[in-house]
PLY file of the C-alpha trace (Angstrom):
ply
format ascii 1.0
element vertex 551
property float x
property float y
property float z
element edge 550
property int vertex1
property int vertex2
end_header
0.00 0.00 0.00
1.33 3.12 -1.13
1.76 6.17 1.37
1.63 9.59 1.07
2.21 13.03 2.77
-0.39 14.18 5.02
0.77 17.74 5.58
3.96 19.86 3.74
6.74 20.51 5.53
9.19 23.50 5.39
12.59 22.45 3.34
15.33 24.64 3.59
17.30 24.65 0.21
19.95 27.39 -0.83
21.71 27.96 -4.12
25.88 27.22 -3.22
27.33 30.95 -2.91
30.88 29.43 -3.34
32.65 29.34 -6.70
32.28 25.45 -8.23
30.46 23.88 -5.76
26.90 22.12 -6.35
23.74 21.11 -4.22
22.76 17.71 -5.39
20.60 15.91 -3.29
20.16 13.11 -3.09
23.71 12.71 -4.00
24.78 10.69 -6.70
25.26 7.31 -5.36
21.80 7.33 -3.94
19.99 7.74 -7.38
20.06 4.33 -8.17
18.19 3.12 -4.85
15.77 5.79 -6.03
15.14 5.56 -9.13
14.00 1.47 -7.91
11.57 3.24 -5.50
10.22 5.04 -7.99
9.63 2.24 -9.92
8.30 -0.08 -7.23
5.92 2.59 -6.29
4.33 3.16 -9.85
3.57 -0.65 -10.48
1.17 0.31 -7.37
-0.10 2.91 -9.55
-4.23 2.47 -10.02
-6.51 5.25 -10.61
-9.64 5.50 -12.68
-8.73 8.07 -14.87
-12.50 9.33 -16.38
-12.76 5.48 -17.65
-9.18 4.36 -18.29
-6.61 3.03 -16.14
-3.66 5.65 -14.80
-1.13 2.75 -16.03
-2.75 2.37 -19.61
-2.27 6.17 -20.35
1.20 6.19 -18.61
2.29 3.69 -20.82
0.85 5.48 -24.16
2.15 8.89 -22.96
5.28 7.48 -22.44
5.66 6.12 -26.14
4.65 8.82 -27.40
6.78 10.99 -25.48
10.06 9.15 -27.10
8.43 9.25 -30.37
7.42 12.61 -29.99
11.12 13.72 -28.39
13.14 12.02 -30.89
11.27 14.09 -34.14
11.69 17.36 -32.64
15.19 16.69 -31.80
16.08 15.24 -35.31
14.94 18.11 -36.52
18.63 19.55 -35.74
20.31 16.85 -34.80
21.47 13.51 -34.90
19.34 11.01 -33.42
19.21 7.18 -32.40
16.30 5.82 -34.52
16.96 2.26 -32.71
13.79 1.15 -30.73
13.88 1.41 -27.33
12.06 -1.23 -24.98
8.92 0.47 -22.89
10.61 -1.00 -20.22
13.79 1.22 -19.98
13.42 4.13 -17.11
12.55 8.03 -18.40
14.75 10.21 -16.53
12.97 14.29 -16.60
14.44 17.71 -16.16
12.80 20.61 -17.67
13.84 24.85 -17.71
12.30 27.12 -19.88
14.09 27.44 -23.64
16.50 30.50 -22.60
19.89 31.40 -21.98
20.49 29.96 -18.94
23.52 30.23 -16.19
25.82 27.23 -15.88
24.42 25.94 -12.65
21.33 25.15 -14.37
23.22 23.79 -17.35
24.93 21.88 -14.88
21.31 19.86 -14.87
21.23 18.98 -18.39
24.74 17.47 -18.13
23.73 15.47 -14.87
20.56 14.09 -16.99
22.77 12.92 -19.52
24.77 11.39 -17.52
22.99 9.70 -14.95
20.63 7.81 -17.87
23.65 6.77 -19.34
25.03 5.10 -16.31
21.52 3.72 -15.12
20.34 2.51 -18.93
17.26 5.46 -18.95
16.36 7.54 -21.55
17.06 11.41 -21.31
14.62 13.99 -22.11
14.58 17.62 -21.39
11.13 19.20 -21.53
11.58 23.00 -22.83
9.03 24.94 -20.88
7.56 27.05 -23.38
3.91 27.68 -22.49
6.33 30.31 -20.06
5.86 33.87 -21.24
9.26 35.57 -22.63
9.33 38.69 -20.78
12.58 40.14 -22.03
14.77 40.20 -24.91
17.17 41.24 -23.29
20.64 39.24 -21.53
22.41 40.96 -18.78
26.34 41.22 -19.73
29.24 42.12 -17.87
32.21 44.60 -19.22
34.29 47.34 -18.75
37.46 46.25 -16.47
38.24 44.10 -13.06
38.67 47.28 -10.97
35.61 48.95 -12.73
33.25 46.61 -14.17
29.61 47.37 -15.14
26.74 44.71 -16.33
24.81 45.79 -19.57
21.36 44.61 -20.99
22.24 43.24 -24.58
18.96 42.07 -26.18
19.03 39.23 -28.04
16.14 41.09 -30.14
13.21 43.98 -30.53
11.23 44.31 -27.36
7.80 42.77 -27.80
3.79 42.28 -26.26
4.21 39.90 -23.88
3.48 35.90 -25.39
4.60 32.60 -24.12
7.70 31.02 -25.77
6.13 28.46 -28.33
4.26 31.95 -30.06
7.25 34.71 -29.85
9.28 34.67 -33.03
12.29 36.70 -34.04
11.09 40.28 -34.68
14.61 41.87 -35.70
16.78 39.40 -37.18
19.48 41.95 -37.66
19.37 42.28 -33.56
19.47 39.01 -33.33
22.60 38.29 -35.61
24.43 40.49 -33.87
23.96 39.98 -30.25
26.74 37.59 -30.25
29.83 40.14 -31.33
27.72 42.83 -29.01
27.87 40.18 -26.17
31.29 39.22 -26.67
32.57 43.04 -26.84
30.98 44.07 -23.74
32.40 41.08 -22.04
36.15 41.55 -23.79
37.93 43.27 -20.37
36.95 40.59 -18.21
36.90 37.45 -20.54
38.89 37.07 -23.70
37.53 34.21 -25.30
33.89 33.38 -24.28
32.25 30.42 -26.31
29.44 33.02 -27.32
31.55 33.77 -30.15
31.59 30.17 -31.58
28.23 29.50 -30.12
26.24 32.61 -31.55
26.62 31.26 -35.55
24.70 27.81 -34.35
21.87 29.94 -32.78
21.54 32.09 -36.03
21.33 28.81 -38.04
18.45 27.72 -35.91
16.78 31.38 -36.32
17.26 31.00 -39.88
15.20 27.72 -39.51
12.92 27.98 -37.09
12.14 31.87 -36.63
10.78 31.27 -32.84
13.42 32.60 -30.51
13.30 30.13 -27.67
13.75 27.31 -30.26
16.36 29.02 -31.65
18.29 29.09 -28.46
17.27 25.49 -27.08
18.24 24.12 -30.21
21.76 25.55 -30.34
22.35 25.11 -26.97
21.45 21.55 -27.80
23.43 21.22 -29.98
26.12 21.98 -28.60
25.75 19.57 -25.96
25.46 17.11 -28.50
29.07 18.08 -29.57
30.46 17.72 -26.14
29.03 14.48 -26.23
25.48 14.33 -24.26
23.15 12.14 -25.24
19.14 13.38 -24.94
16.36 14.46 -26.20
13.89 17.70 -25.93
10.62 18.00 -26.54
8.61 21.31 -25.95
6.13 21.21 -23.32
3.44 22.65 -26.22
3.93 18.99 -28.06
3.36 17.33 -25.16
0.30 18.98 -24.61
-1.02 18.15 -28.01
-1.00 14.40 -27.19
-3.84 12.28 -26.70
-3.20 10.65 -23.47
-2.40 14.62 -22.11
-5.94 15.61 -23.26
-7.46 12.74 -21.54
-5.72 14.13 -18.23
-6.76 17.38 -19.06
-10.48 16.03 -19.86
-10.45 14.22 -15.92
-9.03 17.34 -14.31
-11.65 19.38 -15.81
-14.40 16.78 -14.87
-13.32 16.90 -11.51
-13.07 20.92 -11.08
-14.27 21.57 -8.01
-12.71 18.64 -5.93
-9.76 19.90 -7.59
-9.63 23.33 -7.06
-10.83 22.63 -3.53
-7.41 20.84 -2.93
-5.01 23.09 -4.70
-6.15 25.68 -2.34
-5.80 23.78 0.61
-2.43 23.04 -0.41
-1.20 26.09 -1.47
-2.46 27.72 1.67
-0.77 25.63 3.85
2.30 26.19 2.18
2.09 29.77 2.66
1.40 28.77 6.89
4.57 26.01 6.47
7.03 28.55 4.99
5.07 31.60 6.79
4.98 33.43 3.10
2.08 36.40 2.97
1.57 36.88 -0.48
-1.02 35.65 -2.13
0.60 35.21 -5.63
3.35 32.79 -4.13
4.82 30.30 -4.82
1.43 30.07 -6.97
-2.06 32.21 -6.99
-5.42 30.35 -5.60
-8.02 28.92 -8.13
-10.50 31.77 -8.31
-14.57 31.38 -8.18
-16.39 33.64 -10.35
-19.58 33.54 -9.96
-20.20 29.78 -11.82
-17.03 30.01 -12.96
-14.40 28.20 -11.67
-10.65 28.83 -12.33
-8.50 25.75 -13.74
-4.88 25.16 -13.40
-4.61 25.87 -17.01
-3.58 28.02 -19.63
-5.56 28.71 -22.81
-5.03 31.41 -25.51
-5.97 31.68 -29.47
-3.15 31.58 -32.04
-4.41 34.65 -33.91
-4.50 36.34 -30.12
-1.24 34.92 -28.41
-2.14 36.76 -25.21
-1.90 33.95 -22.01
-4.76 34.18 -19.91
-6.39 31.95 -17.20
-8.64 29.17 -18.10
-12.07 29.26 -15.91
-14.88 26.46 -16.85
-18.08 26.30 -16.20
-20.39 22.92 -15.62
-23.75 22.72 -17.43
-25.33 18.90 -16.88
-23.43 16.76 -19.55
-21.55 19.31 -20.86
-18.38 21.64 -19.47
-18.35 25.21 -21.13
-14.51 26.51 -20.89
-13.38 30.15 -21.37
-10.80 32.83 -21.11
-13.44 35.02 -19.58
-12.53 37.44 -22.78
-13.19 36.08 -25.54
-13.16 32.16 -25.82
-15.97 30.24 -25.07
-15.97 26.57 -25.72
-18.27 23.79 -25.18
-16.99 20.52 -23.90
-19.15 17.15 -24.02
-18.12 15.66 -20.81
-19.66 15.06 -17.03
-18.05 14.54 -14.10
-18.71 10.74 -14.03
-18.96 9.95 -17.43
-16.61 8.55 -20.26
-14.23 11.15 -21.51
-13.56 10.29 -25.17
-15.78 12.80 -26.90
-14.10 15.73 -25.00
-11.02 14.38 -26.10
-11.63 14.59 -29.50
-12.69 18.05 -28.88
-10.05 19.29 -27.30
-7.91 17.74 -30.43
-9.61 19.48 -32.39
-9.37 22.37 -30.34
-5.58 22.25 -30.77
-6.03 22.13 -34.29
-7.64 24.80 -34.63
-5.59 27.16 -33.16
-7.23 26.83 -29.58
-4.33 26.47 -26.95
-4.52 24.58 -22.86
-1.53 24.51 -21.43
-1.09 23.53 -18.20
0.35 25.51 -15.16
3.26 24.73 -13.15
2.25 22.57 -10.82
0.16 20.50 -13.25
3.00 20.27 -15.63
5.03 18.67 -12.80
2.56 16.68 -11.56
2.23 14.96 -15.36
5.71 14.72 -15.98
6.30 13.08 -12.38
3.25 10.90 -11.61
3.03 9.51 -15.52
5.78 10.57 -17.98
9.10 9.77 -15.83
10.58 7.81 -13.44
13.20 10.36 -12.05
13.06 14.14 -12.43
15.60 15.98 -12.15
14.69 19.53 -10.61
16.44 23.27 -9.83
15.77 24.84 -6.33
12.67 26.56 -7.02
11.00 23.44 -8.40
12.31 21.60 -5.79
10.43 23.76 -3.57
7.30 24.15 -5.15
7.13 20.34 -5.85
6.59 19.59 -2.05
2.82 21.18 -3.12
2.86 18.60 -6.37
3.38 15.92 -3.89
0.69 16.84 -1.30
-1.75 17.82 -4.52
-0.94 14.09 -6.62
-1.74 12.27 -2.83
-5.11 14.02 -1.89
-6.24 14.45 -5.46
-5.50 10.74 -6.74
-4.41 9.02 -3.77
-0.74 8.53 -5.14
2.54 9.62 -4.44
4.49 11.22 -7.17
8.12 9.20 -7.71
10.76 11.27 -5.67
12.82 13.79 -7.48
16.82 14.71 -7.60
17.71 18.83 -6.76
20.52 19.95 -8.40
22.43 23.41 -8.68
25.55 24.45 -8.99
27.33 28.15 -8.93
30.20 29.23 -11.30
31.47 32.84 -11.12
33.24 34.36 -14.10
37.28 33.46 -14.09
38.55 37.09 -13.86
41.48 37.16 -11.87
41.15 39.08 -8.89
42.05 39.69 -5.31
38.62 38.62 -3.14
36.68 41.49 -1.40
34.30 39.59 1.08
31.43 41.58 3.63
33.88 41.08 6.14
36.65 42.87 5.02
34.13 45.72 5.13
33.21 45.08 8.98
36.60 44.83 10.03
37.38 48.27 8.96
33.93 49.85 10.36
35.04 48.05 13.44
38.06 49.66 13.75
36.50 53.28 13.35
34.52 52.66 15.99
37.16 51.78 18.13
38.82 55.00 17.28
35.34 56.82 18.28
34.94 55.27 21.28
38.60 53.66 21.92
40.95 56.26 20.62
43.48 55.58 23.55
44.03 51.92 22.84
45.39 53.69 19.04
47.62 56.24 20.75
51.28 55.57 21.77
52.13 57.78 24.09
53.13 61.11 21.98
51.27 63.16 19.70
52.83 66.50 17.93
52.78 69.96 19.73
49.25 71.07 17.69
47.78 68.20 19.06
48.93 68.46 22.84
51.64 67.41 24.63
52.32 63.78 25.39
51.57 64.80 29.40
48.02 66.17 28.75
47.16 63.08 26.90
48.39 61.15 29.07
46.29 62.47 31.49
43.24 62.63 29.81
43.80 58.61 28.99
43.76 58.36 32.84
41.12 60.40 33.36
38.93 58.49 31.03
40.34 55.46 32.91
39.16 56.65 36.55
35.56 57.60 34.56
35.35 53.77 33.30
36.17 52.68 36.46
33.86 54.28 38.68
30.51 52.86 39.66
28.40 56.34 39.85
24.84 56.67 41.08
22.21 57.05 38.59
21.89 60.33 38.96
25.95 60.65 38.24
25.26 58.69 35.11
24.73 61.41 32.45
27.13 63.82 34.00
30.27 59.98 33.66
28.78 60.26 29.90
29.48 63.32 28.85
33.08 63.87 30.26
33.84 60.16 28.89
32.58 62.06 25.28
34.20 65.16 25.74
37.52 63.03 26.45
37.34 61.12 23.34
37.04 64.25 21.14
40.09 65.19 23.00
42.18 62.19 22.01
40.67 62.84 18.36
44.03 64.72 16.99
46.34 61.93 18.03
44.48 58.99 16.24
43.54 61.48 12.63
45.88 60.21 10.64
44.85 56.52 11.36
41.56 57.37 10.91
41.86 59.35 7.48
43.50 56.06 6.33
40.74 53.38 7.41
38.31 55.85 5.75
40.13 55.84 2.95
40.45 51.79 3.02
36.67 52.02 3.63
35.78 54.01 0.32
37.96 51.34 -1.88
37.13 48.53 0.24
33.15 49.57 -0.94
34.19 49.75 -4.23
36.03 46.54 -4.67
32.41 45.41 -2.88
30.70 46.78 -5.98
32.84 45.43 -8.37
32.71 41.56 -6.43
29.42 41.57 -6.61
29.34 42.22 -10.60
32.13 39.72 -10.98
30.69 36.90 -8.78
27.26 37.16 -9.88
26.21 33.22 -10.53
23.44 34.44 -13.25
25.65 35.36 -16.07
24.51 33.27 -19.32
26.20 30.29 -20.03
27.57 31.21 -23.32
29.48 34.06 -21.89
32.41 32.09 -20.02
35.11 30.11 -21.64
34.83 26.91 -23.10
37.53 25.40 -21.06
36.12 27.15 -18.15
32.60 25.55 -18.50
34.04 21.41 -19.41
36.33 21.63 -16.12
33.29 22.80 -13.86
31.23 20.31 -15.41
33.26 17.61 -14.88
34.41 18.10 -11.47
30.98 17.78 -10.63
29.46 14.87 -12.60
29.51 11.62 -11.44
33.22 9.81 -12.21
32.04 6.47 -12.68
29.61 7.79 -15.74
31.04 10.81 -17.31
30.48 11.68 -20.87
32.59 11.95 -23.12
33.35 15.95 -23.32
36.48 16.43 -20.90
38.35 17.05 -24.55
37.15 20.09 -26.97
0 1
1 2
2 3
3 4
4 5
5 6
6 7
7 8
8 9
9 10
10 11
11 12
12 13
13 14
14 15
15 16
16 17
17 18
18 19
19 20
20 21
21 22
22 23
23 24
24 25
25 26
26 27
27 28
28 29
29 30
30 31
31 32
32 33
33 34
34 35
35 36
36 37
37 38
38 39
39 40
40 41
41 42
42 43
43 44
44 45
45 46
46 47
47 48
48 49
49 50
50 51
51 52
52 53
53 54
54 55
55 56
56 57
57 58
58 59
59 60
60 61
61 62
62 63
63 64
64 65
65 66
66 67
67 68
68 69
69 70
70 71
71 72
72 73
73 74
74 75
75 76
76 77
77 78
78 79
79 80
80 81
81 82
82 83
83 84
84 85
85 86
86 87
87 88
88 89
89 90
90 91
91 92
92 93
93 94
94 95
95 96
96 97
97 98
98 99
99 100
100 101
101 102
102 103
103 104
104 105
105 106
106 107
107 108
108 109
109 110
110 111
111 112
112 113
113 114
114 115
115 116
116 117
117 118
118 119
119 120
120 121
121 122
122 123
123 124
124 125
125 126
126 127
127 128
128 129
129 130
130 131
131 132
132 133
133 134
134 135
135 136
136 137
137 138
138 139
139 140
140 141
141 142
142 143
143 144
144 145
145 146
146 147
147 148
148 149
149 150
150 151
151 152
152 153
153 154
154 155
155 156
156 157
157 158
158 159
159 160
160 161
161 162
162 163
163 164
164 165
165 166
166 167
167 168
168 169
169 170
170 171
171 172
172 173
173 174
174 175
175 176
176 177
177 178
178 179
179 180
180 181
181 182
182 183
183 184
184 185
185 186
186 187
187 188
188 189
189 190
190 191
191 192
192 193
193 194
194 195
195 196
196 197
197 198
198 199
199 200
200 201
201 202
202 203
203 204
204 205
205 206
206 207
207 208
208 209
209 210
210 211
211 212
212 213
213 214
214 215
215 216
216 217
217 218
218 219
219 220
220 221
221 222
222 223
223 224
224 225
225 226
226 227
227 228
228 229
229 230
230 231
231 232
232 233
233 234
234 235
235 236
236 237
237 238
238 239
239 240
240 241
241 242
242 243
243 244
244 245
245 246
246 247
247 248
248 249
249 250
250 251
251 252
252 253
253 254
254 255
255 256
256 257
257 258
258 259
259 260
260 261
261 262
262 263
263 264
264 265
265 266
266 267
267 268
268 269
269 270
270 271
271 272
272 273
273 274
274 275
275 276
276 277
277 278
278 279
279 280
280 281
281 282
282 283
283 284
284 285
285 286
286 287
287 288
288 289
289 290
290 291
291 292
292 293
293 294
294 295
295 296
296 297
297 298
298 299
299 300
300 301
301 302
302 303
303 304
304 305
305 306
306 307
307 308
308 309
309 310
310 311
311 312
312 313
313 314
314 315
315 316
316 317
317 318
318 319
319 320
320 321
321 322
322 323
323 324
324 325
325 326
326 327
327 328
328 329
329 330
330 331
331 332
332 333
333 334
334 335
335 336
336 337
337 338
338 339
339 340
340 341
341 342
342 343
343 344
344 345
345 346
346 347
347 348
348 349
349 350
350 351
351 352
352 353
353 354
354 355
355 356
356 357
357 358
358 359
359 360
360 361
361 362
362 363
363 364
364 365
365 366
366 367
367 368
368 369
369 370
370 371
371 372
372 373
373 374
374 375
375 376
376 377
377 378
378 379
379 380
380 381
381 382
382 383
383 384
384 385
385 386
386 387
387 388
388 389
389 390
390 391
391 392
392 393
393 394
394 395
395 396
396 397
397 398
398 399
399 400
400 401
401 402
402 403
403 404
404 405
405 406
406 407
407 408
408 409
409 410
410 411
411 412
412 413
413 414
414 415
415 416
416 417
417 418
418 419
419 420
420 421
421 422
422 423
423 424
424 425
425 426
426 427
427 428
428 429
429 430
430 431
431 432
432 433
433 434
434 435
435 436
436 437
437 438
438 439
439 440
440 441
441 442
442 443
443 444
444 445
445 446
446 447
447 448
448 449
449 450
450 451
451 452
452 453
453 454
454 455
455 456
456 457
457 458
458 459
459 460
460 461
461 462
462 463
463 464
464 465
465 466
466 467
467 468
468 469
469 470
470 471
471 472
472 473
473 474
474 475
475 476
476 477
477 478
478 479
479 480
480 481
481 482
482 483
483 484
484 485
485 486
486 487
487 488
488 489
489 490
490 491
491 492
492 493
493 494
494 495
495 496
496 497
497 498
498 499
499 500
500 501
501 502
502 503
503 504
504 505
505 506
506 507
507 508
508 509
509 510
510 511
511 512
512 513
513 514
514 515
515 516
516 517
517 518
518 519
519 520
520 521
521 522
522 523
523 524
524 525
525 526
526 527
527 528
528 529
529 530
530 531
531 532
532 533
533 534
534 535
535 536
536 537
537 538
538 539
539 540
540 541
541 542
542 543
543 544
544 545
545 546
546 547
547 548
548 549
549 550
């Protein structure tokens, strides 16, 4: 008998801050007694899903998620067109089709190489239902003492769509960002691989027009040089399958229960992590009068504007809109057979109607029935602890456990370190020479700033003052003269002083610049080649590395 979660709990995770180092967690040597839980747990797997079996449409999805994978990724690149048995493990990670920083490249290497070394397939699911809300890629430049980050955009800025609908506006910007990107970033990095990475993306423009496929695909690619061995898929195609819209079609069915649950959840997770906003980590399901929001998606193609999906129940039907201007009758009831509504909802996606689902949806499909390890970042890794609680008290299962990876890589500019605490030492010792100026003074001073007697005398003045146990009403009277000693003893320590405030005001500065320089966001395609294939590898497993520790 399969158990579950009965309540969330709070899970502390935190992206590394030091240079090269990863969170992986389970580590690496545990994924194989995981990946066999997983397993065990979803032969237990039995749900009536709207008249079929959870296991049939597992087992359908999952074909067609290889077949489906390998045609969008031969589209670009070589592919194995061998079959492969529907008993080999899927192993998941998914990230929205963008330039991404290393640590969460560092993800798509660990895929690759943990199916290899546990026989699974790999398949990266590009995320692009995800709106693209800026063109734009933040670069570093000028020099180490003085650098500067600039917003290089990759093209013209745009109304906001999700990724599978936003094409190249300006392929002129886009052509060039590459020799833009790669002169901002000359004083800090002389060779980054944008330069021999920026041709591949243009090729893919030049073929596909969309720009998150033209920067999944290179990126791919490229990763196909170094040697890694998966597949991608956009999230949009697996929508579009048949076995998805029959999930879709029992989710819809079952609305209210549904909706009822998500909220629960996500309000609890909000108590758990003691979070007061109401948009995080995700919104509630609304009620609109009889409406009811869904955790979907849905837009037009001629109208590529996302908006939330709401459905209505009317006897044997289910009437679905964007509360704008969709408006869509579905033939389905909550207890009945859902094959007409698949068919509609087919046809809906041929005809230019969109339903994509929402994050935690997506997760919960890709988890529960498309793969039997997923590999997640942080913030998935968070959010999933709702997926978990959501796929127990909505179907009564437990989603397989997932892997959390990250990793940080700074940019290798050569530089002495400025840390926080180089900065508190020195406000430290100002303060001592505010309050402390006789511990700084050596027994002389020149003539303009008194004889070495009368300072003397005022350090054992200030002594007798520290020393004395005053009443209360003595008190004020012990404070000032202790004041008015210090700004005596001010002249002797000056000169110290003008020099920590001067170490202050570059010690700030060299702050400023560290945190430009050690920033763990940068694009991938901005630091060396070499750079990149050494921080990969010290991270990936030894036993199962690919084959890319040679350019």
């Amino acid at each position: 008998m399969t158990t579950g979660p009965t309540h969330l709990e709070r899970r502390r995770l935190r992206a590394p801050e030091e240079d090269g180092v990863a969170l992986i967690d389970p580590p690496f040597e545990q994924v194989a007694g995981l990946v066999q839980a997983n397993l065990d747990r979803r032969r237990e797997y039995c749900y009536d899903l709207q008249g079929r079996c959870l296991s049939d449409v597992a087992r359908e999805s999952r074909r067609q998620l290889v077949a489906d994978a390998r045609r969008w990724t031969s589209q670009y690149r070589d592919v194995d067109s061998r079959p492969i048995d529907s008993s080999v493990p899927i192993f998941l990670a998914g990230h929205q089709p963008q330039l991404f920083h290393p640590g969460v490249w560092f993800k798509n290497f660990a895929l690759g190489t943990l199916a290899r070394e546990h026989g699974a397939v790999a398949i990266s699911l590009l995320i692009d239902s995800d709106v693209s809300r800026t063109p734009n890629v933040r670069v570093p430049g000028g020099s180490v003492r003085e650098p500067h980050v600039a917003e290089i955009p990759l093209d013209k800025a745009a109304p906001l769509v999700p990724y599978e609908e936003r094409p190249v506006l300006d392929r002129e910007v886009f052509t060039g960002f590459g020799s833009r990107a790669a002169e901002q970033i000359a004083g800090l990095v002389a060779d980054p691989l944008v330069r021999r990475f920026w041709p591949m993306a243009v090729e893919r423009m030049r073929q596909t027009g969309n720009l998150g496929a033209s920067l999944a695909q290179a990126r791919h690619q490229l990763e196909g040089r170094w040697g890694l061995s998966t597949l991608e898929i956009p999230q949009s195609w697996v929508c579009q399958s048949r076995p998805h819209a029959w999930f879709v079609a029992h989710l819809l069915a079952q609305l209210p229960r549904l909706r009822t649950i998500y909220n629960e959840v996500v309000d609890e997770y909000r108590r758990v992590n003691r979070i007061r906003s109401r948009a995080h980590p995700v919104p509630n399901l609304a009620q609109a009068g009889g409406w009811l929001e869904a955790p979907f998606w849905i837009w037009a193609a001629d109208d590529p504007r996302r908006r939330r999906l709401f459905a209505r129940h009317d006897r044997h039907q289910i009437v679905l809109s964007d509360r704008h201007a969709l408006e869509i009758a579905l033939p389905l009831a909550p207890d009945g057979d859902a094959n007409r509504a698949v068919e509609r909802l087919m046809e809906l996606g041929r005809e230019g109607v969109r339903i994509r689902c929402r994050a935690l949806v997506t997760t919960l499909w890709a988890r529960l029935v498309l793969g039997d390890l997923f590999l997640h970042g942080i913030g998935g890794a968070k959010y999933d602890r709702l997926t978990d609680a959501l796929g127990w008290r909505f179907f009564g299962l437990k989603p397989p456990d997932f892997l959390v990876l990250s990793a940080t890589l700074h940019l290798p500019v050569p530089r002495a370190r400025t840390t926080a605490q180089d900065l508190r030492s020195i406000e430290h010792g100002l303060r001592r020479l505010t309050y402390h100026p006789e511990c700084f003074i050596n027994g002389t001073c020149n003539a303009a700033e008194g004889t070495s007697s009368e300072v003397a005398e005022l350090i054992a003045a200030k002594a007798r003052w520290i020393q004395a146990a005053p009443a209360p009403e003595e008190a004020p009277a012990r404070y000032r003269e202790i004041r008015r000693i210090n700004e005596a003893l001010e002249p002797c320590v000056a000169p110290l002083r003008e020099r920590l405030l001067g170490e202050r005001r570059e010690t700030e500065r060299s702050l400023q610049a560290e945190a430009v320089l050690s920033g763990r966001e940068y694009a991938f395609c901005l630091f060396p080649e070499k750079t990149l294939r050494k921080f990969l590898l010290s991270l990936l497993p030894k036993c199962a590395r690919i084959g890319f520790d040679n350019p």
